[in-house]
C-alpha positions, 0 to 999 in steps of 0.5 A: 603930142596932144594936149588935152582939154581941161574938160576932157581929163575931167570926164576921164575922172568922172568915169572911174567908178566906186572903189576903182583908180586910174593913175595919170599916167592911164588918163594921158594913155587913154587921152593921147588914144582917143586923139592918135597920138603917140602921148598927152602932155604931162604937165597940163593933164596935171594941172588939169586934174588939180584945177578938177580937185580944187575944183571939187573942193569949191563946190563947182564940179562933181568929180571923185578926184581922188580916184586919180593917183600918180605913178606907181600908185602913189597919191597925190599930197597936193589935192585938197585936205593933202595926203590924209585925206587923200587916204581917208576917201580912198580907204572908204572906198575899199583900197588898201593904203601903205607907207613907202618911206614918207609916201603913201600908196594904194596896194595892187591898184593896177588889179583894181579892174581898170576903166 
């Protein structure tokens, strides 16, 4: 198990371009590749990727946190301005947002052209 740099789970996020998503589980995939491992810790790759939100919010890094989702596409209720503005940033960029009970969820991100 590798457990990633905060840095590196930021320029994962970095890299998802306008109007695309990756949700965490795509980000410890490609993590635990790039260090040939068989997986990257869950809960720090979390952490990290709520540090880069937070962060964002802050002012101190120029990250488009909501690009990240979590499994099944669903977002992320604790980044910055909570599950609505969650929605709002993802809506402006195009996707398509839907209730499943009381969650919220990006409809087809995984045929959203994958980084």
């Amino acid at each position: 198990m590798v457990i990633p740099h905060p840095k590196e789970v930021l320029e994962i996020m970095k890299s998802i371009p306008y109007g695309k998503t990756l949700t965490l589980d795509e980000i410890r995939a490609k993590l635990a590749k790039d260090h040939n491992s068989d997986i990257a810790c869950p809960m720090t790759t979390g952490i990290f990727v709520s540090l880069a939100a937070k962060a964002y919010e802050e002012g101190s890094v120029s990250v488009s946190y909501w690009r990240t989702l979590k499994r099944d596409g669903e977002l992320n209720s604790k980044f910055p301005g909570g599950i609505e503005e969650h929605k709002e940033k993802l809506e402006s960029e195009g996707h398509i947002v839907y209730a499943k009970g009381k969650k919220l969820f990006v409809k087809d991100y995984e045929k959203d052209g994958r980084t």
